[in-house]
MIKOLSE-714451 format. One record per residue (C-alpha): x, y, z. Coordinates in steps of 0.5 Angstrom, whole numbers, plus 2048, in hexadecimal, padded with zeros to 3 digits. Layout:
<atoms>
X|Y|Z
...
</atoms>
This chain:
<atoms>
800|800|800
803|807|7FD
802|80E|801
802|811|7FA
7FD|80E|7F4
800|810|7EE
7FA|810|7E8
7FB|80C|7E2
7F5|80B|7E0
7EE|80D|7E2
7E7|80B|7E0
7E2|811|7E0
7DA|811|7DE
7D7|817|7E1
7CF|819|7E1
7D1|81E|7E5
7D7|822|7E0
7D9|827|7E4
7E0|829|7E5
7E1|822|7E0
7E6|826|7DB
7EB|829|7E0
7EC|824|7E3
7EC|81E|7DD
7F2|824|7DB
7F4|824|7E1
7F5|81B|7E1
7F8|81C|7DA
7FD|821|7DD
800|81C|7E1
800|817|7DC
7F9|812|7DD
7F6|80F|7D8
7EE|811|7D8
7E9|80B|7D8
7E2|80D|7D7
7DB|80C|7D5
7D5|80E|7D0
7D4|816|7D2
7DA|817|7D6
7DF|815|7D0
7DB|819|7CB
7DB|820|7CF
7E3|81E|7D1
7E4|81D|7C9
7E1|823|7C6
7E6|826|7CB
7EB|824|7C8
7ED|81F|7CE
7F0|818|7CC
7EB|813|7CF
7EA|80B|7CE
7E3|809|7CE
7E2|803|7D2
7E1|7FF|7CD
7E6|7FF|7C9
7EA|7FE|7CF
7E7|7F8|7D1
7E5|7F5|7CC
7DF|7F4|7CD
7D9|7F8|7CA
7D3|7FC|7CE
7CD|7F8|7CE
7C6|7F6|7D1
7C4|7FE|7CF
7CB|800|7D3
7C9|7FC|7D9
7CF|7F9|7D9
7D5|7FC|7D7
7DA|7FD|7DD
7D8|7F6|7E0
7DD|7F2|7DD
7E5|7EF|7E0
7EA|7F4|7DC
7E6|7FA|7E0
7E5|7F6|7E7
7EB|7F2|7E7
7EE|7F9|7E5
7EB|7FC|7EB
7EC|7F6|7F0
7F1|7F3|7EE
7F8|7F4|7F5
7FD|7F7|7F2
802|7F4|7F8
7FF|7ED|7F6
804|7E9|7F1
7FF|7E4|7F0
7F9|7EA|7EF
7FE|7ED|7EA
800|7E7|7E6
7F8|7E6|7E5
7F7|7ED|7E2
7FC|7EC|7DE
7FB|7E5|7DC
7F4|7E8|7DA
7F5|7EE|7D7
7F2|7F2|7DE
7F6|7F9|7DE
7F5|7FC|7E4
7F0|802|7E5
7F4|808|7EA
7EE|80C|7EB
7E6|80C|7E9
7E2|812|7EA
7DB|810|7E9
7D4|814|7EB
7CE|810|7EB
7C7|80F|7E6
7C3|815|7EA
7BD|80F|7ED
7BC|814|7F3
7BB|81A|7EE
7B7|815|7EA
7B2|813|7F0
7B2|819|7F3
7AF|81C|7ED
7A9|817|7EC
7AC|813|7E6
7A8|80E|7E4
7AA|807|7E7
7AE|804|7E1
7B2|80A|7E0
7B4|80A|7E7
7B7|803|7E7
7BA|805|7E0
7BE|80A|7E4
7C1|805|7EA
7C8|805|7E8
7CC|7FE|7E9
7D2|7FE|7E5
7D3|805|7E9
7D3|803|7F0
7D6|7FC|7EE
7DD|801|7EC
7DC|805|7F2
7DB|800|7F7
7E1|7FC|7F3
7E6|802|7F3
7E4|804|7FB
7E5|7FD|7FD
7EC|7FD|7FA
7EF|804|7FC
7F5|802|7FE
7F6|802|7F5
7F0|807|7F2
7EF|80D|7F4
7E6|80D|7F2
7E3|814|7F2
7DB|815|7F4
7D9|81C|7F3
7DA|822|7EF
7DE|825|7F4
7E4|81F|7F5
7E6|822|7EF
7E9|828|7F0
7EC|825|7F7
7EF|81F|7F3
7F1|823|7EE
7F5|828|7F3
7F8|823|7F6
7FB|820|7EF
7FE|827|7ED
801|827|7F4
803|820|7F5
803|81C|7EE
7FD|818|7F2
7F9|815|7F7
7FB|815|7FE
7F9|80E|802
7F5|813|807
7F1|816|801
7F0|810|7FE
7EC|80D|805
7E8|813|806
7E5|812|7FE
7E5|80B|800
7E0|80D|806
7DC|812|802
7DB|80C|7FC
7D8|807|801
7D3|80D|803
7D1|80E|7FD
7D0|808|7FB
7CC|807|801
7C8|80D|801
7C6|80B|7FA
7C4|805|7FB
7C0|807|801
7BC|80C|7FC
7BB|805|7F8
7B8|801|7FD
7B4|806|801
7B1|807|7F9
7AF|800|7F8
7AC|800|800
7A8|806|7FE
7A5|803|7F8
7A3|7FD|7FC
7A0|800|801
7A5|7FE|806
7A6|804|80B
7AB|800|80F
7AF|7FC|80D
7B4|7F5|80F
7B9|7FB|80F
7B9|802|80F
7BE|806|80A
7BF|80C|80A
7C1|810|804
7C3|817|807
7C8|81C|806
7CC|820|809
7C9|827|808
7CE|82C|80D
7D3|82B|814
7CF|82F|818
7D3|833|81E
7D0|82F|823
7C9|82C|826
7C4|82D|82A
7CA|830|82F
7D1|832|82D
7D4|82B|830
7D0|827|82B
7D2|825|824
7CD|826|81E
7CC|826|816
7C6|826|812
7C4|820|80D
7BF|821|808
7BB|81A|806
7BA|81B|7FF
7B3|81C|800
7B3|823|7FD
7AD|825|802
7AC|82D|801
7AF|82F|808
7B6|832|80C
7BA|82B|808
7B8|82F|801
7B8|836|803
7BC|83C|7FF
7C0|840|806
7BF|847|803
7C3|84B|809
7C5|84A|810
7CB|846|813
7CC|83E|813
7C4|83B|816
7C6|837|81C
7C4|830|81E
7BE|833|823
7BC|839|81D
7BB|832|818
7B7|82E|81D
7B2|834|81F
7B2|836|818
7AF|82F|816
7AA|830|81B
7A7|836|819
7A7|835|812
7A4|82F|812
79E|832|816
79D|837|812
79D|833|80C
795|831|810
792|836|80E
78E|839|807
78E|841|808
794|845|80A
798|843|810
79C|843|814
7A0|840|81A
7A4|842|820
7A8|83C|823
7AD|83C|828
7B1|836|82B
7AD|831|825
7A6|834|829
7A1|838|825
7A0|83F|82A
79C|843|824
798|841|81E
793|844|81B
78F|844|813
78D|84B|810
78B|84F|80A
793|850|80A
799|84E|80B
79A|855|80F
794|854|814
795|84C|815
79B|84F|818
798|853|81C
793|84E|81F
799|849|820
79D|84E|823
797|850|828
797|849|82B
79E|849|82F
7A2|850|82E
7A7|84E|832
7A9|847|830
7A8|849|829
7AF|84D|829
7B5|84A|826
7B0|844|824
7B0|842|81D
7AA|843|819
7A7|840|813
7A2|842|80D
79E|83E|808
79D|844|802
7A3|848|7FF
7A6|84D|804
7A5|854|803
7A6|85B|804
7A1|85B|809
7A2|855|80D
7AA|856|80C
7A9|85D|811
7A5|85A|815
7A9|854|817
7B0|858|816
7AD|85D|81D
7AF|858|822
7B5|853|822
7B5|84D|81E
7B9|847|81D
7B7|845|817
7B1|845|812
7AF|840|80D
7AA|840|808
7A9|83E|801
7AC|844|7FD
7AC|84B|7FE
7AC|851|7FB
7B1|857|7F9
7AE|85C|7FE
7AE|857|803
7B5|854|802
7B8|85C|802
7B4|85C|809
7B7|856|80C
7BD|858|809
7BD|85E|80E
7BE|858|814
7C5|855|814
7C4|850|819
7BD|84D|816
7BD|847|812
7B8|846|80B
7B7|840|808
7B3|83F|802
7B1|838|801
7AD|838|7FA
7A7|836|7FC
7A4|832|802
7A4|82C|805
79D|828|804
79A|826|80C
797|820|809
79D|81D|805
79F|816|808
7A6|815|80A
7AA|813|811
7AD|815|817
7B3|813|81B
7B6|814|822
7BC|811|825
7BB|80D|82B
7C1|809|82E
7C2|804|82A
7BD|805|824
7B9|809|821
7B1|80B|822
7AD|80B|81C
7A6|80D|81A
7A2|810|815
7A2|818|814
79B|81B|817
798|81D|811
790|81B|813
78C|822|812
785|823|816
77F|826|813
779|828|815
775|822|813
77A|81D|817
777|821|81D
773|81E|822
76F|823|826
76E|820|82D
76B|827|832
763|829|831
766|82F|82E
769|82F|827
76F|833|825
76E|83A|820
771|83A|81A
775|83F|81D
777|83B|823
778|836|81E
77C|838|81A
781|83A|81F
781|833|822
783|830|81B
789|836|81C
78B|835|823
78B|82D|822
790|82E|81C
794|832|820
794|82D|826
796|828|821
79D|82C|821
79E|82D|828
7A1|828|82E
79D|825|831
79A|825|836
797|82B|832
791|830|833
78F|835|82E
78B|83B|82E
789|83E|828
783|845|826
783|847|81E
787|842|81C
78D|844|820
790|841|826
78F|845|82C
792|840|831
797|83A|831
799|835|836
79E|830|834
7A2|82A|836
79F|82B|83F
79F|823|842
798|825|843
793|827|83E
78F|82C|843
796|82F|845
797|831|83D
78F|833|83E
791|838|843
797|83A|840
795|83B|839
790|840|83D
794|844|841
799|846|83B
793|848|838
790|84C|83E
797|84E|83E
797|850|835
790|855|838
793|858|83D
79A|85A|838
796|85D|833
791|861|839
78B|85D|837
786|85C|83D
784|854|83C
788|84D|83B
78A|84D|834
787|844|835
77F|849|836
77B|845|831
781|841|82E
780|83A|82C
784|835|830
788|82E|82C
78B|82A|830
78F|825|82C
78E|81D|82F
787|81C|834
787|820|83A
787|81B|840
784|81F|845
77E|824|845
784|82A|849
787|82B|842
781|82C|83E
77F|831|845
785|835|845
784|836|83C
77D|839|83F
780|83D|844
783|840|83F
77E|843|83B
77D|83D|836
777|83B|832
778|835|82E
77D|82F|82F
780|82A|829
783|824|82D
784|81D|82A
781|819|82F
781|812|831
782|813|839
77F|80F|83E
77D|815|841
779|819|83A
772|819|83E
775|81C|843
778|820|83F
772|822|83A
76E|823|840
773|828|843
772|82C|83C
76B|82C|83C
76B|82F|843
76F|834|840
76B|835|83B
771|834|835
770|830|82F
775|82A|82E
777|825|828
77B|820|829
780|81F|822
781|817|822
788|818|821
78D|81A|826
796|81F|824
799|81E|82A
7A0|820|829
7A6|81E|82D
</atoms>
């Protein structure tokens, strides 16, 4: 095993042609013998660069439609095939195998195929074999071959070559590890492809096909390392989104924003999301964009400092005011104009991120969480009610005002931590009450900020005074609906199914409160 591998002869075929010219002159600058393969050699041809189609090297032609054309002995023999072995040489030799320094390879685009909806019999066209069988042979060997898997290895080989006439051993096993991570990431798309046509939500084994995105600066704390992955899902959100301006998002900033864009993206009208560590503290619909704003912001003034906020329509200028007067972290919407983009300009610290569009609340997909020694797994919580799922159990059925408010308020709480109670009025929240042991401390809790919004804003009465109450699972006791009635609301949303509804139902009936039970509960942990 040498330190500096020089290279004699290298095999290049690149979906992905970026930087291929430099770096194959860079090659024959040296004095390599470039081998290659269908548009790989055409583009090296009509730039003048000497090159040996594959075939011709091998003696063989490509057949099956170019299914098979690298999958022979002269090009995985030349691969695999030990240098410091005499009887590994004497073979090559004897069969006329010429050994192969470095293979630089991109694979056919399956993730980008599957990703934008391909039919299936174009899908499976783009799985590449002959392209990872190189890889994969090339890495395993790399004490001998130098095997180069993304467009940026390129340019650092070649650097490396001008500096040092080769590929050094430690090089070599870095592009050796990243090989055998590529190989696994695409086949990982691959499978996960085929158990998503076949209906398997959880498959015998989970592969992950994820690629690093960024190295963050730290996580949730400074102590803890951390980096952002994206899963190839190309589901709108922070993994797709353009950072306009401000400094580097940290690990909490992405975790937040993912919050606040997903619940936003629950509503039809103009909206928007206040969120601060991952809960919702102000949401709001409205005519505009501008007066959603407003509505959120009355809801929790103090929380909302330094929060991140999220919209569902195109940013403009109004908005944009309205939202640079307080400090914010970050603001995450689908796009945003001139004007409002020259706004937030004016605030150096404030992050804007424009997705391009809006994650859909009712897509399928998975969520994970480590726990020592393995992964939790379930299905993303995409159910959605509506006013024909409910169920009316009190003598008095909600208005539709008072309806259309708890539809509001239980989309929220499905975004806020459990144990969560949300008050809403006028299709705004006015109280929020989130992750508390119990449900009727975040009943109390949601009410006292909202007494302490009113008091703020120098209004004579509770902001929770003729709101609507939605509290994400069953309330298990009759204290917590009393304390939402203490607090001025009117009507309640809550999934039921506790062994104590009656008592429940009938406290809402002494309180003179209408109550529909939803069927269906979000907790969120």
């Amino acid at each position: 095993m040498t330190d500096i591998l020089p290279i004699r002869r290298a095999l290049l075929s690149l979906s992905d042609k970026t930087g291929l010219l430099p770096f194959a002159r860079a090659l024959v600058a040296q004095g390599a013998q470039l081998l290659s393969t269908g548009g790989t050699a055409r583009a090296l041809r009509e730039a003048g660069i000497p090159v040996t189609e594959v075939s011709d090297h091998t003696g063989f032609p490509e057949i099956l439609d170019g299914r098979v054309k690298t999958l022979v002995p002269q090009i995985h023999g030349g691969l695999l095939g030990r240098r410091d072995l005499p009887e590994h040489l004497a073979q090559m030799q004897a069969h006329g195998i010429a050994p192969i320094d470095l293979v630089a390879v991109n694979l056919y685009p399956f993730e980008a195929a599957a990703a934008s909806g391909a039919a299936p019999e174009d899908c499976i066209e783009t799985i590449d074999i002959g392209g990872p069988a190189m890889i994969r042979s090339a890495a395993k060997n790399h004490a001998h071959v130098a095997v180069l898997t993304e467009p940026g290895h390129l340019d650092q080989v070649a650097a490396e070559l001008a500096e040092r006439g080769g590929v050094s051993l430690a090089t070599r096993r870095a592009l050796a590890a990243a090989a055998f991570a590529r190989t696994a990431a695409y086949d990982a798309a691959i499978a996960a492809w085929f158990a998503a046509r076949q209906g398997e939500a959880f498959p015998r084994r989970l592969a992950l096909p994820a690629v690093l995105r960024q190295t963050l600066r730290y996580g949730e704390n400074p102590h803890q390392q951390a980096a952002f992955y994206l899963d190839g899902t190309g589901r709108p959100g922070v993994a797709t989104a353009t950072q306009v301006q401000g400094k580097e998002l940290s690990y909490n900033n992405l975790n937040d924003t993912d919050a606040a864009f997903e619940c936003v993206a629950e509503f039809e009208r103009p909206a928007i999301v206040i969120v601060k560590h991952a809960n919702p503290c102000g949401v709001a619909e409205g005519a505009t964009l501008a007066a959603a704003w407003d509505a959120a912001l009355r809801c929790d003034p103090v929380a909302a400092f330094g929060g991140i906020v999220a919209a569902n329509r195109p940013l403009d200028r109004a908005a944009a005011e309205r939202i640079a007067a307080i400090f914010t972290e970050v603001v995450v919407a689908p796009d945003a104009d001139e004007e409002a983009k020259a706004v937030f300009a004016t605030k150096r610290n404030l992050r804007l991120l424009l997705t391009g569009g809006l994650p859909d609340p009712a897509a399928p997909g998975r969520v994970l969480r480590s726990v020592s020694g393995g992964l939790l797994v379930q299905t993303r919580d995409s159910g959605r009610v509506t006013a024909a799922d409910l169920q009316v159990v009190t003598r008095r059925a909600p208005t539709e005002a008072e309806l259309s408010d708890l539809l509001f308020a239980f989309r929220v709480a499905k975004h806020v931590k459990s144990n969560a109670i949300v008050y809403a009025k006028d299709g705004a929240t006015v109280g929020i009450g989130a992750g508390q042991m119990s449900r009727v401390d975040s009943a109390r809790i949601a009410a006292w900020k909202a007494a302490e919004a009113a008091k703020a804003a120098g209004l004579p009465e509770p902001l929770t005074k003729g709101s609507v109450v939605a509290s994400d699972a069953f309330f298990p006791f009759a204290d917590g609906l009393e304390a939402a009635a203490a607090a001025g609301a009117t009507a309640v949303i809550q999934p039921g199914g506790s062994l104590r509804d009656k008592e429940v139902i009938a406290a809402a009936d002494s309180a003179g409160l209408a109550m529909v039970f939803t069927g269906m509960r979000h907790f969120r942990h």
